[in-house]
C-alpha positions in Angstrom: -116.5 24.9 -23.6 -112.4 25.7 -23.1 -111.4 28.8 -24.2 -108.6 28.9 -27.1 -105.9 29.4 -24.0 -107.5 26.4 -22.3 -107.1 24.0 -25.3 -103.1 24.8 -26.2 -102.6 24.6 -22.3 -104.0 21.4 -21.5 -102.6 20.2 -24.7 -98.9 21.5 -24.1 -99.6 19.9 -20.2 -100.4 16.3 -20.6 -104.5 17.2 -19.8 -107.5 16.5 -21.4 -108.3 19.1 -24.3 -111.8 19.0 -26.0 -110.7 19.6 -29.2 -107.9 19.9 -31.0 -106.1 23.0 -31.7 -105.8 25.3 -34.3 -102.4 27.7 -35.4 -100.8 28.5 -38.5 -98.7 31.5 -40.2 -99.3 32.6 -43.4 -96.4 35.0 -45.1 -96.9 38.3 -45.5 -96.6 38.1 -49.8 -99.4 35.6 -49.1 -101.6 37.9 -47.3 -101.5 40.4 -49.8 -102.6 37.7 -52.1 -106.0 36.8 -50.0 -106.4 40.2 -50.0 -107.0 40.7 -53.9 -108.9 36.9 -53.5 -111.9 38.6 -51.5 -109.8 38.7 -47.8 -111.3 41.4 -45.7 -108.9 44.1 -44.7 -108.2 46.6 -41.6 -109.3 50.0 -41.7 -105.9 51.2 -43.1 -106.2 48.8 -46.2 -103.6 46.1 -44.6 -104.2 42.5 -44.2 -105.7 41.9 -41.3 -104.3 40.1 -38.1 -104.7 36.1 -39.1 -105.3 35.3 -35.8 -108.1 37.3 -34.8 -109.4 36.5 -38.8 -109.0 32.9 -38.4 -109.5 32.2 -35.1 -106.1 30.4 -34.3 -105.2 29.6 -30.7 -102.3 31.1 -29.9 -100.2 34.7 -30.7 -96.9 35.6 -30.7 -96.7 38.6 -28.4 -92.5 39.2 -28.7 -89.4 37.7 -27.5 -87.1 38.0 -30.4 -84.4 39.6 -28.8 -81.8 41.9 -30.9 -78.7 39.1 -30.3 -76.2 41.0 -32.7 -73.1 42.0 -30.6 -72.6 44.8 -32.5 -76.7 46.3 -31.9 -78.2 48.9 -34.1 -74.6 48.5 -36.6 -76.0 47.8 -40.3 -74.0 49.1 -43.4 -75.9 49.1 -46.4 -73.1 47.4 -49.1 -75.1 47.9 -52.2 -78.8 48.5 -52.9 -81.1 48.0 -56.0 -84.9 48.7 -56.8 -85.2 44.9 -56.1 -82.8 44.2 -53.1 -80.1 45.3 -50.6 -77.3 43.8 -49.2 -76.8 44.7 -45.7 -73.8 44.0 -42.7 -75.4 43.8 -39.7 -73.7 43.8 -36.2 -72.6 40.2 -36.6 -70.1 41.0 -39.2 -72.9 39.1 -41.6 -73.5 40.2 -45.1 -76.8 39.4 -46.6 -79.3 40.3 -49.6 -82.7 40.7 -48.7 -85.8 41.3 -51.2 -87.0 44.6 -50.6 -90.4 44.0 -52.2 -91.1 40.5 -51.2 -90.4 38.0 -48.6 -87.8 35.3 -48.7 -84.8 34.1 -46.9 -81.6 36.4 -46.7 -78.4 35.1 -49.2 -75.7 34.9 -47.4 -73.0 36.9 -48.6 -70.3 37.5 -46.9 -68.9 36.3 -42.8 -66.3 38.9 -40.9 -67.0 36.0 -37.9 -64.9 33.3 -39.5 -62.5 32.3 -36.1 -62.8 32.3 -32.9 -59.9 34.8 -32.5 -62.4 37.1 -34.5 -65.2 36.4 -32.1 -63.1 37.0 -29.1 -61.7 40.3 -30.2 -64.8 42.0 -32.0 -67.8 40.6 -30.9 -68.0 38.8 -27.5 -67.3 41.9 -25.2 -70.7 43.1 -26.7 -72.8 40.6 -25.3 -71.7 40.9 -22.0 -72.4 44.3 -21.2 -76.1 44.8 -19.9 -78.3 46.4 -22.7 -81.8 46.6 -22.0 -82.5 48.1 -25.4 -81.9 44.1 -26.7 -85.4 44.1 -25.5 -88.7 45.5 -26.2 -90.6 45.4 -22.6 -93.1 48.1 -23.5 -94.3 45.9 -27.5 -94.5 42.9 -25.4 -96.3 44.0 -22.5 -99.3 45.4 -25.0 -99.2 42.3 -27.2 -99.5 40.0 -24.0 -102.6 42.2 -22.3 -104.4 42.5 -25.5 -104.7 38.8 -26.1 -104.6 37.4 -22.7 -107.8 39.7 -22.7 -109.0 37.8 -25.9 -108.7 34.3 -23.8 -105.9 33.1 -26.3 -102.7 31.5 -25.8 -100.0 34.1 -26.0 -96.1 33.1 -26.0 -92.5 34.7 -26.7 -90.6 32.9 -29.3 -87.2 33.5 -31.1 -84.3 31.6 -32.3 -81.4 29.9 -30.6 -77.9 29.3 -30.2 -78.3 26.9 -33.7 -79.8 29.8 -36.1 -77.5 32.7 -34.2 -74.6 30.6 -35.1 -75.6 29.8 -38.6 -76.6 33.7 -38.9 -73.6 35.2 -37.1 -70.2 32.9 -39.1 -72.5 31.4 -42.0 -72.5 27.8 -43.4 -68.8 27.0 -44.0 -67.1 28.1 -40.8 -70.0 27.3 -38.4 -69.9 23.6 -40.0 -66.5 22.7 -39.8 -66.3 24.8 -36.6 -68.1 21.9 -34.9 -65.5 19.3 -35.9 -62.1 21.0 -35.6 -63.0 24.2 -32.9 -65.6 22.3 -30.7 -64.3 24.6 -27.8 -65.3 28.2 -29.7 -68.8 26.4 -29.9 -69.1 25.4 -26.5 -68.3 29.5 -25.7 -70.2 30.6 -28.4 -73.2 29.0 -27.2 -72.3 29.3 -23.7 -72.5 33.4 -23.7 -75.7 33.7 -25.7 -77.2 31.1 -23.5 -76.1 33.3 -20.5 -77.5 36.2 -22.3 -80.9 35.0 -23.3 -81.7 33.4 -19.3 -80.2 37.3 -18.4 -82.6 39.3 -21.1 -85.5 36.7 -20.3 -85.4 37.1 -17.2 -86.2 40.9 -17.6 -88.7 40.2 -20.3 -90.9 37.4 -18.0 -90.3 40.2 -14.7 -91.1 43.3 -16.3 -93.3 42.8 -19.7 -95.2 39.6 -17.6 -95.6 36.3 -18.1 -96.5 35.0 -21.3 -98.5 31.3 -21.2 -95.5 29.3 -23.1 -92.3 29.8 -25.5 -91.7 29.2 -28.9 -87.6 28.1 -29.7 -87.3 28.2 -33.7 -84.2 26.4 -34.6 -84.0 24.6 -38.1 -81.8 22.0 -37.8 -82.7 19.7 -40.8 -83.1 20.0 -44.8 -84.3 17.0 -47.1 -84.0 13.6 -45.4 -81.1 14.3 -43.1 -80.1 16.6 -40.5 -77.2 19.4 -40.8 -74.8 16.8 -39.0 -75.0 13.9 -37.0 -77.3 13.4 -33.4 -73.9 12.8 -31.8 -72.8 16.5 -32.8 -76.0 17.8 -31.9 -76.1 16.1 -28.4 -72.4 17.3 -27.3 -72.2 20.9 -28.6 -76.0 22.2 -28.6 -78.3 20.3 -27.2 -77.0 21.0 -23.5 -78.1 24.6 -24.0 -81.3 23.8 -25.5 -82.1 21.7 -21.9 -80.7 24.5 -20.2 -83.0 27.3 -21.4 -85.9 25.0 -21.2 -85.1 24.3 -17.4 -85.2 27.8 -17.1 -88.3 28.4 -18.8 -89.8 25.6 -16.9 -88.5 27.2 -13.5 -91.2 29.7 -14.5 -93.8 26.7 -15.6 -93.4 27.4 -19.0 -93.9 25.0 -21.3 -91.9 25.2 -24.4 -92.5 24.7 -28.0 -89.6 23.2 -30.5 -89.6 24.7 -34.4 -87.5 22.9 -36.6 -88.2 22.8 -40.4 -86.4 20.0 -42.5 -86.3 16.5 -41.3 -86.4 15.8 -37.2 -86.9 12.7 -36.8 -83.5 11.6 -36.0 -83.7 14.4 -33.4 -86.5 13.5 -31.5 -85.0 11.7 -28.9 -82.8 14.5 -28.0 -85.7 17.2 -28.4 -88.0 15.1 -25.7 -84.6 14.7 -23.3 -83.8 18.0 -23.3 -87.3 18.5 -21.6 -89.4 20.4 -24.9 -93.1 19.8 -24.3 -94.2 20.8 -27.9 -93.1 19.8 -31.9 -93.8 21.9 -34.6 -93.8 21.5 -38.0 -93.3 18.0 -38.8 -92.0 19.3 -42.2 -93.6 16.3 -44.6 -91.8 17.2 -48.0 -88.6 16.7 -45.6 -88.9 13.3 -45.3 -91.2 13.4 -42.0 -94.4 11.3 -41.0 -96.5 13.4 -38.6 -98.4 9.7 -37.9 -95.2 7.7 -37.8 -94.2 10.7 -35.4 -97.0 10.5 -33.4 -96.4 6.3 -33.0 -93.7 6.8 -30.9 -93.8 10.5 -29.3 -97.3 10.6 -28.3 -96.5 10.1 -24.8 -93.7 12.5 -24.6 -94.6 15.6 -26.9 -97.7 17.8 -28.3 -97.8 18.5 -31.8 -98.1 21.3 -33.9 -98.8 21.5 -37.6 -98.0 18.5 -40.0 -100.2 19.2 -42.9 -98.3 19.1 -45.9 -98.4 22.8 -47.5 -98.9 21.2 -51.1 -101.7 19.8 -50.1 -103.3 23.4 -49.6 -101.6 24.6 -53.2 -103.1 22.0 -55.1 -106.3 23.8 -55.0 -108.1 20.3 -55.5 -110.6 19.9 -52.8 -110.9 16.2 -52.6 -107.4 16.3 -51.9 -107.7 19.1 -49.1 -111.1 17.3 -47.6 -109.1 13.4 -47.6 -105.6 14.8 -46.1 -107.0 17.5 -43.1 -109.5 14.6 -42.2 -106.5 11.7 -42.3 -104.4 14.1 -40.5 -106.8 15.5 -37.5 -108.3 11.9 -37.3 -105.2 9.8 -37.5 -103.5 11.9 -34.7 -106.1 11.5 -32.7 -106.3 7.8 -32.8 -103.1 7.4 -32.4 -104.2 9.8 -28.7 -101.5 12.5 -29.8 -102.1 16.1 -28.2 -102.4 17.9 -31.4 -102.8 21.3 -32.8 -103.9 21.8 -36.7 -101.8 23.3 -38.9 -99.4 23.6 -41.9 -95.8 21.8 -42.1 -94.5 24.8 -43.2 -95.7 28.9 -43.4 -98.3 28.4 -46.0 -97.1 30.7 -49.5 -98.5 32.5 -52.2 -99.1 28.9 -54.2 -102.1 29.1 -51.9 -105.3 30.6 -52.6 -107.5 32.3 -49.9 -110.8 30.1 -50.4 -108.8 26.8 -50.4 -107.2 28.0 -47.3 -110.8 28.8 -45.7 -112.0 25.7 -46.8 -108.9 23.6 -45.1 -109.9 24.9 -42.3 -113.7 23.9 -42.6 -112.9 20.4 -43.0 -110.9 20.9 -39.7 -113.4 22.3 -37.7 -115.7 18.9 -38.8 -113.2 17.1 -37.0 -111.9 19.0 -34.3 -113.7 17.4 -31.1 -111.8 14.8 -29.2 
């Protein structure tokens, strides 16, 4: 019998796997949730870790680096019981929850020219600073589940989600049509510093067994602009990070909620052995997917989340079984899970029960 580690390997490798995999990420609100639905807990009283309760394949064991120019600066603009708005060292304002998880609004940009990036924030990213990343976290995190015969990988976002985070929506967007040359440097120094701060992390922490990029670059039915875009101003650093990865034999997984499709031609060019989530509600067809990219790419997720919320579980048992099944006719290297984190509109025993119907059908 493989061992978890075996399965996502041989998957992500082009080799035989005997079963399909098995990886998903519930949020944190949701946890807390399971936990008042019956959901065991650790010895403090916390949820405990989902994949050592589940029994999913592969861990996260660090990688995010700190990528703000301006590291450890965040001024607290105004604060409620409910939320806080924050600057952070990207000249970014946003309002997080302070009770509950959701995505940041974005406020407020300092970043909105390339004049601005010049003067305040790219001479931070190219001094050395080691503090950007935590060697001693992800050395523990790798040893403990490299001795649990799991799957272990970095992962953080990209030159895409940095952007996005660092001048916000407006200026990022019509950066890429009328300043294509402050995009080409922007993403040219953070691709120079992630292969730099990798490089330390892979040396010193060790070597994890893959890499996660998480880049969204779709919403409903289209992506944020057009292939041709994407292929001239961020793609190129996308195949570069992956060749360096791979100079390490590293295979590398692609995140990207909203719609991919369009994208997938570029994602398998630029040398990404892995797809993940296959978002459906999107406008994605993990099985139309699958059709054409079975040769090219593993898969990750592609279960549509309201299928789990619906709490109906005829619907659950017909949907996992159609999913696991039809990806393996169709001889796709696959691992089970979600199409998106799976939320609160999920109950525990529904979740369980998902993953029952999985296991049925999990043997290649």
């Amino acid at each position: 019998m493989q061992s978890p580690r075996d399965v996502i390997d041989s998957l992500l490798r082009k080799r035989r796997a005997e079963r399909v995999g098995l990886h998903d990420e519930p949020w944190g609100d949701t946890l807390q949730k399971w936990v008042g639905q019956g959901m065991p807990t650790d010895k403090e009283g916390n949820p405990p870790d989902t994949v050592d309760h589940f029994g999913f394949d592969m861990a996260g064991c660090g990688g995010w680096l700190d990528w703000e120019p301006k590291r450890g600066e965040h001024e607290v603009l105004e604060e409620t019981d409910e939320w806080k708005v924050t600057r952070n060292g990207a000249g970014a304002a946003l309002k997080n929850w302070k009770n509950k998880s959701g995505v940041p609004e974005h406020i407020d940009f300092l970043m909105t020219s390339r004049q601005v990036w010049e003067r305040d924030y790219r001479p931070h990213l190219l001094e050395l600073d080691r503090g950007r990343v935590d060697l001693e976290g992800a050395a523990k995190a790798l040893k403990r589940r490299k001795q649990q015969g799991l799957w272990p990988y970095y992962g953080g976002m990209f030159v895409w989600e940095i952007m996005r985070a660092s001048m916000g929506d407006y200026t990022m967007y019509q950066s890429l049509v009328t300043d294509p040359d402050w995009i080409r440097d922007f993403n040219r120094v953070y691709t120079d510093m992630f292969k730099t701060y990798y490089k330390i992390l892979l040396e010193e922490a060790g070597l994890p067994d893959g890499i996660w990029i998480y880049e969204d670059l779709g919403y409903k039915h289209r992506l944020f602009c057009s292939p041709k875009v994407l292929e001239e101003l961020i793609f190129p650093y996308y195949t570069e990070l992956v060749e360096f990865f791979h100079s390490y034999d590293l295979p590398v997984v692609f995140h990207s909620c909203g719609f991919t499709e369009p994208a997938l031609d570029l994602i398998v060019q630029a040398g990404f052995d892995g797809l993940n989530p296959m978002e459906n509600k999107a406008g994605n067809d993990p099985l139309r997917i699958a059709e054409g990219y079975a040769d090219s790419l593993a898969f990750v997720g592609g279960l549509d989340t309201r299928v789990l919320e619906s709490g109906d579980r005829n619907l659950i048992s017909r949907e996992v079984t159609n999913l696991v099944e039809g990806m393996k006719q169709r001889g796709a290297r696959f691992v089970y899970g979600s199409d998106h984190s799976v939320s609160t509109n999920t109950d525990y025993e529904d979740f369980n029960y998902s993953l029952e119907v999985y296991k049925e059908h999990m043997m290649y």
